[in-house]
Backbone as CSV, one residue per row, in Angstrom:
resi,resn,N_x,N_y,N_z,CA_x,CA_y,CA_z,C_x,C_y,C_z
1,UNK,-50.843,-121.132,66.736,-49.699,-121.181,67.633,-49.518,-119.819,68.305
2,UNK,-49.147,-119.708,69.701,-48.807,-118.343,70.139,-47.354,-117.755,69.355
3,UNK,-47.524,-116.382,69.554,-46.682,-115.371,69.265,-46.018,-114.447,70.157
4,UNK,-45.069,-114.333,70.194,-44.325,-113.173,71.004,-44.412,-111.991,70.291
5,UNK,-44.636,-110.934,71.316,-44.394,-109.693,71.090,-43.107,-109.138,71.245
6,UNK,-42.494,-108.344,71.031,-40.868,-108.159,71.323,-41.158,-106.718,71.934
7,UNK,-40.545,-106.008,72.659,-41.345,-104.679,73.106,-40.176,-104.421,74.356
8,UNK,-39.263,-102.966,73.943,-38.309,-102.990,74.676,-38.235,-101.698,74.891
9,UNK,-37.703,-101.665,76.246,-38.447,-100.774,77.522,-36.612,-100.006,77.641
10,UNK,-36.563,-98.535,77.099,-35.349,-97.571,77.189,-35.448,-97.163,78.370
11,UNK,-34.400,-96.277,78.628,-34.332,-94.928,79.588,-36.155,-94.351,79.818
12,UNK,-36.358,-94.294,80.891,-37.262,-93.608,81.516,-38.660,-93.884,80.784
13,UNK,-39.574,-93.129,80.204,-41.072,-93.784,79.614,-40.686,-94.150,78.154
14,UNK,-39.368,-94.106,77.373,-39.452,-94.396,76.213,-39.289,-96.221,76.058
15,UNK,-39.955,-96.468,74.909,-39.748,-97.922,74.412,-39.935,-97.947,72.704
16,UNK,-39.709,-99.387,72.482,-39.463,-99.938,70.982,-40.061,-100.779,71.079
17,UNK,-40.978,-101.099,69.937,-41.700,-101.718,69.595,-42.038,-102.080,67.972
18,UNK,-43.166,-102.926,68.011,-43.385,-103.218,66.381,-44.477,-101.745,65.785
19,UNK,-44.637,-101.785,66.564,-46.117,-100.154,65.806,-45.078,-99.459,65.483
20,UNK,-44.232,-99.221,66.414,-42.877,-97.946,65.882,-42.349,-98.346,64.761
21,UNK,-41.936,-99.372,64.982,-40.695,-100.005,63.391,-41.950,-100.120,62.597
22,UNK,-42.829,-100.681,62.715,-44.079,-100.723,61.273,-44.373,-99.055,60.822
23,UNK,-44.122,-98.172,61.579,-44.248,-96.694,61.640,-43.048,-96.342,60.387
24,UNK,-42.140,-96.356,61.552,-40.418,-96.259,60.909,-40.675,-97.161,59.178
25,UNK,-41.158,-98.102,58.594,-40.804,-98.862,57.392,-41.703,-98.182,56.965
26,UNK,-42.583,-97.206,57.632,-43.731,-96.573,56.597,-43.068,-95.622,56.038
27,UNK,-42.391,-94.774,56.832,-41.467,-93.834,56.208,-40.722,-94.046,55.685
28,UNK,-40.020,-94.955,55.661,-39.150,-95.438,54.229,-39.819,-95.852,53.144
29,UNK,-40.687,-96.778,53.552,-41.879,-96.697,52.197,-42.225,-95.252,51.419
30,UNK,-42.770,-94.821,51.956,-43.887,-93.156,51.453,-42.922,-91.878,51.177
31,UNK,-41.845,-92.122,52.164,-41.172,-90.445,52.043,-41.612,-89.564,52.510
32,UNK,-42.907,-90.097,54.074,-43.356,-88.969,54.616,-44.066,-89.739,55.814
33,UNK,-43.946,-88.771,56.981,-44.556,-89.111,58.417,-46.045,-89.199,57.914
34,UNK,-46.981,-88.286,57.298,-48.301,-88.610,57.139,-48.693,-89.378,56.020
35,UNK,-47.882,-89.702,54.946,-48.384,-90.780,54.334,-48.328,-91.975,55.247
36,UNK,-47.115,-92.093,55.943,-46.669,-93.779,56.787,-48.204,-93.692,58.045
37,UNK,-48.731,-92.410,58.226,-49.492,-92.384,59.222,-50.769,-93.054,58.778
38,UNK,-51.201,-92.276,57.398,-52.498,-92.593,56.974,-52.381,-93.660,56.707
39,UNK,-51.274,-94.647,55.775,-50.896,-96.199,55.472,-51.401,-96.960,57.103
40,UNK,-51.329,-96.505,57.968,-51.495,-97.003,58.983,-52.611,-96.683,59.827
41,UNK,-52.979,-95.835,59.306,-54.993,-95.201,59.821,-54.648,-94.761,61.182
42,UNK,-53.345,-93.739,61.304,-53.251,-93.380,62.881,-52.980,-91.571,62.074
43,UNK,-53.189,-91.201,63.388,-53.289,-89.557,63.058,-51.458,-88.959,63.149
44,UNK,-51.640,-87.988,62.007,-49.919,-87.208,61.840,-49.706,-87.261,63.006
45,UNK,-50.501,-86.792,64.532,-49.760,-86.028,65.420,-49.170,-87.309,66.432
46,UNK,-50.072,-88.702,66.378,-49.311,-89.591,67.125,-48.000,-89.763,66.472
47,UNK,-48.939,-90.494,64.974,-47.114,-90.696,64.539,-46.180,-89.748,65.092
48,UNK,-46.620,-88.632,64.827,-45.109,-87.515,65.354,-44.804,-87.719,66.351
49,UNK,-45.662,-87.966,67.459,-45.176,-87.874,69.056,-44.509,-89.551,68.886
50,UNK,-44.739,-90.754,68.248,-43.883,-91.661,68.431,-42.793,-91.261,67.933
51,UNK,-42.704,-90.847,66.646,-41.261,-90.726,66.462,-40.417,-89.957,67.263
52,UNK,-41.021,-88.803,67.815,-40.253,-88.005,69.036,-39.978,-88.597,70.132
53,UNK,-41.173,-89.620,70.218,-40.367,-90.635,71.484,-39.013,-91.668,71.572
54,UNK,-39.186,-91.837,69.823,-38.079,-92.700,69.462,-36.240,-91.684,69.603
55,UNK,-37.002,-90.187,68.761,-35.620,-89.651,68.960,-35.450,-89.123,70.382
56,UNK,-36.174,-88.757,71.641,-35.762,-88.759,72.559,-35.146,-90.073,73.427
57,UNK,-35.765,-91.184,73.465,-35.501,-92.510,73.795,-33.569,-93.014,73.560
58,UNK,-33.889,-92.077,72.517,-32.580,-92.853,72.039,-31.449,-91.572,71.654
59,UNK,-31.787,-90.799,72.212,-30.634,-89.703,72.345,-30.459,-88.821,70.863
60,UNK,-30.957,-89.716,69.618,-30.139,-89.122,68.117,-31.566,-89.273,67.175
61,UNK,-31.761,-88.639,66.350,-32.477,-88.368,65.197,-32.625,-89.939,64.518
62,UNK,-33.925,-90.229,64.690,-34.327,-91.651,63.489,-34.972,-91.511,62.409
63,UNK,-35.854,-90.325,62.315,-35.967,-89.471,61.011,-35.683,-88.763,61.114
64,UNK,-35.462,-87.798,59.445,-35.245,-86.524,58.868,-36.458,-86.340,58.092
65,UNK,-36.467,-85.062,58.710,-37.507,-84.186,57.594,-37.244,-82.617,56.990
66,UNK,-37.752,-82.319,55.833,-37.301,-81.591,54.803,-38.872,-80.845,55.018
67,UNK,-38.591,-79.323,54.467,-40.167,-78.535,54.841,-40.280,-78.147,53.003
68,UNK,-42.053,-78.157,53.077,-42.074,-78.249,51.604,-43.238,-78.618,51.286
69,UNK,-43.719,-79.316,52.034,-45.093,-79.814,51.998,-44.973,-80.756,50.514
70,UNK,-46.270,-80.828,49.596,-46.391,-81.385,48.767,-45.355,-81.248,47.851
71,UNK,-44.877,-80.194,47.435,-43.796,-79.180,46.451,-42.216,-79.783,46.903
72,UNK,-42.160,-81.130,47.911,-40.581,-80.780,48.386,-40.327,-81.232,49.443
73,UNK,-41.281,-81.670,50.461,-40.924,-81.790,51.485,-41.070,-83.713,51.878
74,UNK,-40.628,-83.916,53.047,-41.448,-85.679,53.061,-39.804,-85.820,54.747
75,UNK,-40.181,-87.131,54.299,-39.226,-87.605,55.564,-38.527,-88.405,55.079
76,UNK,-37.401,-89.168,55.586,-36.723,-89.968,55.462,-36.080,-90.404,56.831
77,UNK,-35.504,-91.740,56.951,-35.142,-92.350,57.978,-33.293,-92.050,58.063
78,UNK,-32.710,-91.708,59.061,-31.463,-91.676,59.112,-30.742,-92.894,59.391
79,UNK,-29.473,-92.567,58.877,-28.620,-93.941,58.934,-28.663,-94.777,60.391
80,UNK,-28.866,-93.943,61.619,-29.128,-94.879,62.694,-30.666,-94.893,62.502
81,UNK,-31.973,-94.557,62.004,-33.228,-95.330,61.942,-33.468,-96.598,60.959
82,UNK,-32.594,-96.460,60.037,-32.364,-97.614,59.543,-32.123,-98.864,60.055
83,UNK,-30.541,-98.268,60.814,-30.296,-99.652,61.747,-31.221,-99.845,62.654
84,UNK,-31.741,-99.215,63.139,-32.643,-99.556,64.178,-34.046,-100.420,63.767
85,UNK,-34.515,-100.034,62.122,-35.125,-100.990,62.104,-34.806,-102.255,61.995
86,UNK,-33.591,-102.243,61.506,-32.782,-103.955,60.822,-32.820,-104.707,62.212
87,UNK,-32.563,-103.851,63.043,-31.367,-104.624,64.708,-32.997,-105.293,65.195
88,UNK,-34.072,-103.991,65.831,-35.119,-104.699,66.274,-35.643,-105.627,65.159
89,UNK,-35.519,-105.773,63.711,-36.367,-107.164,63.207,-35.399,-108.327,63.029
90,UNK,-33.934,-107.891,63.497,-33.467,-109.305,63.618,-33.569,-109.389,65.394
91,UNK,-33.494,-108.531,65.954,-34.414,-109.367,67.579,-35.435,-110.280,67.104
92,UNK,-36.310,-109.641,66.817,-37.917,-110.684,66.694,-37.366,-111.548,66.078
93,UNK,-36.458,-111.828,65.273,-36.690,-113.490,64.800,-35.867,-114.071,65.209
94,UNK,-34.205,-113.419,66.021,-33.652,-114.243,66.956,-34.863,-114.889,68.474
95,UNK,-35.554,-114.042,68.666,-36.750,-114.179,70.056,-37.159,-115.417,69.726
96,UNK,-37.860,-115.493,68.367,-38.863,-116.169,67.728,-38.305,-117.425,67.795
97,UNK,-36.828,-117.633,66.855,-36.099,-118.951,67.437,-35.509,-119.399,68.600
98,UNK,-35.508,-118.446,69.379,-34.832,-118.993,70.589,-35.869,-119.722,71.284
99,UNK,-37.538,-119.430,71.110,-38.182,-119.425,71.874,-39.053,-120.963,71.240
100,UNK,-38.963,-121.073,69.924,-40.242,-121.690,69.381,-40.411,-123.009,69.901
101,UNK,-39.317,-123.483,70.287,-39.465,-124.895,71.219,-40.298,-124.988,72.111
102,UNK,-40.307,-124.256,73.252,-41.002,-124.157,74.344,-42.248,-123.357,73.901
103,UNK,-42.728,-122.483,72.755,-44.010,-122.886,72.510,-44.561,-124.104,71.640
104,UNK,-43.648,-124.103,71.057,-44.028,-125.715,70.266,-45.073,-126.493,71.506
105,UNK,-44.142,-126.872,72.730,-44.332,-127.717,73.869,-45.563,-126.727,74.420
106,UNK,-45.689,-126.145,74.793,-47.193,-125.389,75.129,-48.069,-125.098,74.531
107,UNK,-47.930,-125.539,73.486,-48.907,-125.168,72.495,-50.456,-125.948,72.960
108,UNK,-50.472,-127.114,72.868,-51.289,-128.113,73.185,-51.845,-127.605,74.163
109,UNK,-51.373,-127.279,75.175,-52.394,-126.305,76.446,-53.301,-125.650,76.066
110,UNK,-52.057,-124.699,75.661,-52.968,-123.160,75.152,-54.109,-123.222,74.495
111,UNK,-54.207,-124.493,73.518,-55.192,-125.041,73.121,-56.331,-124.908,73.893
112,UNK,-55.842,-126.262,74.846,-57.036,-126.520,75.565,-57.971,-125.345,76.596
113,UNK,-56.596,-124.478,76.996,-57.444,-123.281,77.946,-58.255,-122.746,76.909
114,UNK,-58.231,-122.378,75.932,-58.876,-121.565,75.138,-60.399,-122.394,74.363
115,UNK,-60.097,-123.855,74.938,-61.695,-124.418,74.776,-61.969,-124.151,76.153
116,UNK,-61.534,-124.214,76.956,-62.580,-124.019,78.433,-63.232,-122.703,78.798
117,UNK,-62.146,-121.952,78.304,-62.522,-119.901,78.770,-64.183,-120.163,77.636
118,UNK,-64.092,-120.971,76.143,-65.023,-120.555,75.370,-66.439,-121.256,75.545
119,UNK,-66.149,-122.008,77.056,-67.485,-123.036,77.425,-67.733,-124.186,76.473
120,UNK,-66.848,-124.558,75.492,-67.266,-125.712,74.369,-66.656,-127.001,75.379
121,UNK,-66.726,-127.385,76.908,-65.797,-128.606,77.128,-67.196,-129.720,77.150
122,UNK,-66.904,-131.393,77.236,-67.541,-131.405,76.792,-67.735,-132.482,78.605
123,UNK,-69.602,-132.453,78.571,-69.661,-133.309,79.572,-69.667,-134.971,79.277
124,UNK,-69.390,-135.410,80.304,-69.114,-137.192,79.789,-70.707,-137.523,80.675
125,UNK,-71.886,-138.682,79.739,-73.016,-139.456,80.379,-72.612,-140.349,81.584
């Protein structure tokens, strides 16, 4: 069945998305921007520049971080990155229901385009 992406477009080049919030739950997971990075096989410095996109995007701090390195240090999500993950994953599944009817009903297409793009149609004798 198709899937929606949810993917929401702020002030000027910033946006929200699922890589970010899957980012964002890494850091609540791990207690750190490069553990949530490596959990995710992307390099410290993107993660960092997303999350900087997130706290510029959005005017206020969505993590905190503590200096310390191994001895002390890690990240944590602030009370508005929190909400922010809750709010965007109840979008996606308000999206998801608002929407599933009308893919329900397209589904059967989508089907079929996806035998024709793959050349399996079949000829009639």
């Amino acid at each position: 069945m198709a899937r929606v992406r949810l993917h929401i477009h702020l002030d000027g080049d910033h946006s929200l998305g699922p890589g970010k919030v899957e980012l964002l739950e890494g850091v609540r997971e791990h207690g750190s921007i490069s553990a949530a990075a490596r959990a995710m096989q992307m390099a410290y410095r993107h993660a960092w520049e997303l999350i900087d996109d997130l706290n510029q995007g959005f005017g206020r701090p969505v993590v905190e971080t503590a200096s310390g390195g191994r001895a002390g240090g890690g990240a944590r999500l602030t009370g508005f990155g929190e909400e922010l993950v809750r709010r965007f994953r109840s979008m996606e599944a308000s999206t998801e229901r608002a929407i599933a009817r009308d893919l329900r009903a397209l589904d059967p297409s989508l089907g079929r385009s996806r035998t024709r793009r793959s050349g399996s149609t079949r000829k009639s004798r």
